[in-house]
C-alpha positions as CSV (number, residue, x, y, z in Angstrom):
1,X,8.1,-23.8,-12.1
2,X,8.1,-23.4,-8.3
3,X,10.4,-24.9,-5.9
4,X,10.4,-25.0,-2.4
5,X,14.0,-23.6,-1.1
6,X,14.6,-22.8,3.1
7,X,16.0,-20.0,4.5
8,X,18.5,-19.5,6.9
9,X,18.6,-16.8,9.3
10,X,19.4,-15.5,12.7
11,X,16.4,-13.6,13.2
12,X,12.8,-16.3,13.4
13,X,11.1,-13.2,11.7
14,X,12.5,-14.2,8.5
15,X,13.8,-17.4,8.9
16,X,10.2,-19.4,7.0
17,X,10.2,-21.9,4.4
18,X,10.9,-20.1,1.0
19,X,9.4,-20.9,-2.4
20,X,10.6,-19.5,-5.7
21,X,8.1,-18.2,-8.6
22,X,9.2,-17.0,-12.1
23,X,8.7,-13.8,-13.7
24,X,9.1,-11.9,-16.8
25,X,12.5,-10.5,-14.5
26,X,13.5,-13.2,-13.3
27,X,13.1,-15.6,-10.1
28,X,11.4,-14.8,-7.0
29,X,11.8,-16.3,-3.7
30,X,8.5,-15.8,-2.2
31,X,7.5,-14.8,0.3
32,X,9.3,-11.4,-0.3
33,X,11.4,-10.2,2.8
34,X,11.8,-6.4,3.7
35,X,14.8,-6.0,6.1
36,X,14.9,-2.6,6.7
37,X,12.0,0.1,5.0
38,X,11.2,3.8,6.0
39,X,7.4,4.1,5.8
40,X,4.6,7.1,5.7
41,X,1.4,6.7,5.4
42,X,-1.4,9.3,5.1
43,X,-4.7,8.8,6.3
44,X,-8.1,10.6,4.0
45,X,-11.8,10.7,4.5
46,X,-13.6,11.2,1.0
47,X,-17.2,11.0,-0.1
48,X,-17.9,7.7,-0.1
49,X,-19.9,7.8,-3.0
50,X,-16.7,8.4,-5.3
51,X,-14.8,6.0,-3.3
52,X,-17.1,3.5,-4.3
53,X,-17.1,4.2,-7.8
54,X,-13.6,4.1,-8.0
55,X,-13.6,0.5,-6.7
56,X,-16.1,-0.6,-8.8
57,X,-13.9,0.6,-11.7
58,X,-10.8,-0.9,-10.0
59,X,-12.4,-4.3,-9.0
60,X,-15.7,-5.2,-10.9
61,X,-17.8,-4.7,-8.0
62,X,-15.9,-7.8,-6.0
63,X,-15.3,-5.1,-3.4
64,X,-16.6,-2.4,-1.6
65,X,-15.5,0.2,1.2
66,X,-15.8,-0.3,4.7
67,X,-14.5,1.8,7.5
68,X,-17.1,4.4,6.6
69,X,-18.3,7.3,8.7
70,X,-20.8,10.0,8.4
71,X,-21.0,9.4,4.7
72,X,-17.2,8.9,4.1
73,X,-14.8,6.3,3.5
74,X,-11.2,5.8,4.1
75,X,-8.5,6.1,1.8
76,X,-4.8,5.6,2.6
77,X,-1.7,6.9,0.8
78,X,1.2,4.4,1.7
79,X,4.9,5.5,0.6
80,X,7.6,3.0,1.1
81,X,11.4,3.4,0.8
82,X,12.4,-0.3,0.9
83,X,16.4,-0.2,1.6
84,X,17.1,-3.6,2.1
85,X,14.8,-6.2,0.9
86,X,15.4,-9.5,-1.2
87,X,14.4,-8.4,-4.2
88,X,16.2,-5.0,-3.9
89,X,15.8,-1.6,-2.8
90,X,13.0,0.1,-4.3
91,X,10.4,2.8,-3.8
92,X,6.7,2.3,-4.1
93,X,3.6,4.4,-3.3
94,X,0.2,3.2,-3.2
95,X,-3.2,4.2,-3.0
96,X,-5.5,1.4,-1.1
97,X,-8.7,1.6,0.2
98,X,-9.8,-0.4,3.4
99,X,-12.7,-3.2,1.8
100,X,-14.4,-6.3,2.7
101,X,-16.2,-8.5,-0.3
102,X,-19.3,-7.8,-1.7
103,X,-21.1,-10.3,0.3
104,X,-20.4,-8.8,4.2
105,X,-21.6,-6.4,5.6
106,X,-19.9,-3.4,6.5
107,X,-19.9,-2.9,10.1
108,X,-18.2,-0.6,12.8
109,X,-16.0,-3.0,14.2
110,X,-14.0,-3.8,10.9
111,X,-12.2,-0.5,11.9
112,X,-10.6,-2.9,15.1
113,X,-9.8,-5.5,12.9
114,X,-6.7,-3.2,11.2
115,X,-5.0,-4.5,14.5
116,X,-5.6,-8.0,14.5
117,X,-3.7,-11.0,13.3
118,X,-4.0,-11.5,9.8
119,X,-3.8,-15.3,10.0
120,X,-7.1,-15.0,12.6
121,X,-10.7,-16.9,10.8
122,X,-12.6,-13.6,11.1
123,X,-10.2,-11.5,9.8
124,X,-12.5,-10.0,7.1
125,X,-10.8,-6.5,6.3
126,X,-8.3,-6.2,3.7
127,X,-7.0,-3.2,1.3
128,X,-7.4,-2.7,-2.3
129,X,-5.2,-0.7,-4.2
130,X,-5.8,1.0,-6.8
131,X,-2.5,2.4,-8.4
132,X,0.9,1.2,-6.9
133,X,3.9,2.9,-8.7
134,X,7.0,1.0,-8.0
135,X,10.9,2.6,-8.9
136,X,12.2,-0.7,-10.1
137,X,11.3,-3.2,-13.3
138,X,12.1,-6.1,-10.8
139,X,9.2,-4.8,-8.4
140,X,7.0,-4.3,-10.8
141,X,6.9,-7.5,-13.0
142,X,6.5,-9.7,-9.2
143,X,4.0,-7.0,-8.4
144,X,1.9,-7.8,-11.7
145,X,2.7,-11.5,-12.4
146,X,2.3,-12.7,-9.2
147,X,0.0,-10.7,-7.5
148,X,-2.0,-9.3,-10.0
149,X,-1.3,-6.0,-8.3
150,X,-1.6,-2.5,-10.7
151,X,2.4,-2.0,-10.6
152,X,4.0,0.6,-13.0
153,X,7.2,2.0,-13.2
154,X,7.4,5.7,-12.3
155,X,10.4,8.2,-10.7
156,X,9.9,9.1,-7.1
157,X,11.5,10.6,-4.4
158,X,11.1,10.5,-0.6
159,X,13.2,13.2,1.7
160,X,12.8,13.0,5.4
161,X,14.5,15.8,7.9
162,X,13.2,15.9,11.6
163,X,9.3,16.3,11.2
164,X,9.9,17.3,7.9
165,X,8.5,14.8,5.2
166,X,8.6,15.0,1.1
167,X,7.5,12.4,-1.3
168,X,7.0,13.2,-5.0
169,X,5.8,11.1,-7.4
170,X,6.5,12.0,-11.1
171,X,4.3,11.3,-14.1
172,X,6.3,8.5,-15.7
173,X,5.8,10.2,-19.3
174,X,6.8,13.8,-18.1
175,X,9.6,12.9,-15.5
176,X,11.5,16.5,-16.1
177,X,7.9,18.5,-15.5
178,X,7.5,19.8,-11.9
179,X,4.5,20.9,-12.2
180,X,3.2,17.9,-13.9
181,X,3.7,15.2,-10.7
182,X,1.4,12.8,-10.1
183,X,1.6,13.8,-6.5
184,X,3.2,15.3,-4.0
185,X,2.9,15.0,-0.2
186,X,4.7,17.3,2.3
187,X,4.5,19.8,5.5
188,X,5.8,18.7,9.0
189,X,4.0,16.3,11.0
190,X,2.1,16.7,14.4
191,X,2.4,15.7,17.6
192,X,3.2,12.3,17.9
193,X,2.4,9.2,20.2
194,X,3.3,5.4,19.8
195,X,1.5,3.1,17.5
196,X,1.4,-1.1,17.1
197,X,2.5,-2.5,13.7
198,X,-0.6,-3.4,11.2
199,X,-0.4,-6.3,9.8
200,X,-2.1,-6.3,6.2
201,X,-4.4,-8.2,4.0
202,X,-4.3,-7.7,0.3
203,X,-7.6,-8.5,-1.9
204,X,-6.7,-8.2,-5.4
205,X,-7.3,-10.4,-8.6
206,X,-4.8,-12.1,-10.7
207,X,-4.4,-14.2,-14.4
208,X,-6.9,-17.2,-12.0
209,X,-9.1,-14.8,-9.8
210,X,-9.3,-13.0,-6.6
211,X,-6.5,-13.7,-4.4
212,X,-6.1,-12.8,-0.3
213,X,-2.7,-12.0,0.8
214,X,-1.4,-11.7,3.9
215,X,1.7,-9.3,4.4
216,X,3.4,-9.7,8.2
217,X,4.7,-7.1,9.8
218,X,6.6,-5.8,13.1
219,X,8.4,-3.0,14.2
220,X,5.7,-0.2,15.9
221,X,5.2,3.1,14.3
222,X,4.1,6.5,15.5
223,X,0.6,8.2,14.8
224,X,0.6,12.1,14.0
225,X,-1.7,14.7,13.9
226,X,-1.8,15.9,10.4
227,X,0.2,19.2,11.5
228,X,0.3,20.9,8.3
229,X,1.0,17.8,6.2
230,X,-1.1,17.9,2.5
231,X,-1.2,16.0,-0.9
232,X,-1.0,17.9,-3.8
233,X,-2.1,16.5,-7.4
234,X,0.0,18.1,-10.3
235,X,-1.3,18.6,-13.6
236,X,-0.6,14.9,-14.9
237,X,-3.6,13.5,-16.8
238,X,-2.1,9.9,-15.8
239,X,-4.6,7.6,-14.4
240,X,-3.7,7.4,-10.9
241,X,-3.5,11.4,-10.6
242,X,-7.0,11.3,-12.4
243,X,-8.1,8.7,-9.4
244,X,-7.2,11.3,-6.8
245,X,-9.1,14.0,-8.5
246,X,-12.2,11.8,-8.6
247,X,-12.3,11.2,-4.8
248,X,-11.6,14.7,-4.4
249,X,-8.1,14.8,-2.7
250,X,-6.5,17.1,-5.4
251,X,-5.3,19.6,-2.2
252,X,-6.2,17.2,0.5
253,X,-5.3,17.6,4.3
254,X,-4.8,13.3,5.7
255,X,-7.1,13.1,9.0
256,X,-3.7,11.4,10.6
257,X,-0.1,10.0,9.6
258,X,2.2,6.9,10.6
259,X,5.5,6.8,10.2
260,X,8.3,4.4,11.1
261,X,11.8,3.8,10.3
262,X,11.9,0.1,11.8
263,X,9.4,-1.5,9.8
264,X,10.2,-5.0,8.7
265,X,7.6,-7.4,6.9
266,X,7.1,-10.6,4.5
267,X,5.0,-10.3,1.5
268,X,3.7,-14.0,1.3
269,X,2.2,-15.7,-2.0
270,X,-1.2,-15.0,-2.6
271,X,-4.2,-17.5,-1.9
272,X,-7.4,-18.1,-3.8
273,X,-10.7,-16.7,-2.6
274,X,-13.5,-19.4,-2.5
């Protein structure tokens, strides 16, 4: 049963009409606030051939990849450490490809529309992920229930000292094994300049069909050179590890890096797609 609750806070960002949505875990009080979450994304170009192969796989051939150049598509590795959020802390880690649905037309400027408003008519570009490992049962049942969103439970771990930068994500079945992480991204990052918060939508398909999600976000970030920042796939045979072997980013170098420590967003209930 959902029921529609308010909200009451000091800051406008948050303070939005609030509607609560059962799950295996308990309530949810959607949408999903995140207070305070250290972010790092990394950036890929990968044959675009495999990339879409791997959404096919992932989304039936709803989707396909945009933001392509030269034979190449975009993929983005997004690791969050959510400290205050009202579901919880958690970790997550995602790999999402930038798409548009099978019936448009890729075209250049879908690249400019990664900075527009979300809520905006034309606003055709959304992600798809493909694997998103989350650190806490709670996460992960609102991820799957509600969103339809390829949640599982895994151990991670994200270190941060000056430019330095860490994240590890361990095979869920082989948590003790090094050498067997799903991943691992790490090196200092480049130079640096200032960057606008992205605002994101989500395609992805749940128990009734596709849903669009929008996600709000504010808070700026920076954008790096790569510097000598790389993702490294261990020897798990888990399917998200075998994903990143298929589009070929087993020792990867990203093309570019965000990070912020003052990124804030709203995870808002999904809508159907006509």
């Amino acid at each position: 049963m959902n029921t529609t609750l308010s909200f009451a806070s000091s800051d406008p960002f948050f303070d939005v009409p609030r509607t609560s949505v059962s799950t295996s875990q308990g309530p949810v009080q959607l949408p999903i606030l995140y207070r305070k979450t250290r972010n790092v994304n990394a950036f890929f170009m990968a044959d675009a051939r495999q990339v879409q192969q791997a959404l096919d796989q992932s989304s039936g051939g709803a989707m396909q990849a945009t933001c392509l150049w030269r034979g190449q598509a975009m993929v983005g590795l997004a690791c969050y450490e959510y400290e205050d959020t009202s579901i919880g802390p958690y970790h997550e880690i995602g790999i999402a490809i930038p798409v548009v649905r099978r019936d448009v037309k890729p075209r250049l400027g879908h690249w400019l529309q990664a900075l527009a408003d979300v809520d905006k008519p034309g606003r055709e570009l959304g992600f798809h992920v493909l694997h998103l490992p989350v650190s806490t049962p709670a996460a992960c049942a609102a991820g799957r229930e509600i969103w339809g969103l390829p949640k599982f439970i895994a151990p991670m771990q994200y270190e941060r000292q000056g430019a330095r930068v860490k994240v590890v994500l361990s095979d869920p079945d082989l948590p003790t094994q090094p050498e067997a992480a799903i991943l691992t991204l790490s090196g200092d990052l480049g130079v640096a300049m200032p960057g606008p918060s992205m605002s994101l939508v989500l395609y992805s398909q749940g128990s009734g069909g596709w849903l669009r999600t929008t996600v709000n976000v504010r808070g700026g970030l920076r954008l790096h050179a790569p510097g000598s920042m790389r993702l490294h796939v261990g020897t798990s045979q888990h399917p998200m590890a075998q994903t990143l072997r298929q589009l070929g980013l087993g020792d990867a170098r990203p093309f570019c890096v965000t990070d912020t420590d003052r990124f804030q967003s709203r995870l808002n209930l999904g809508r159907a797609m006509g």
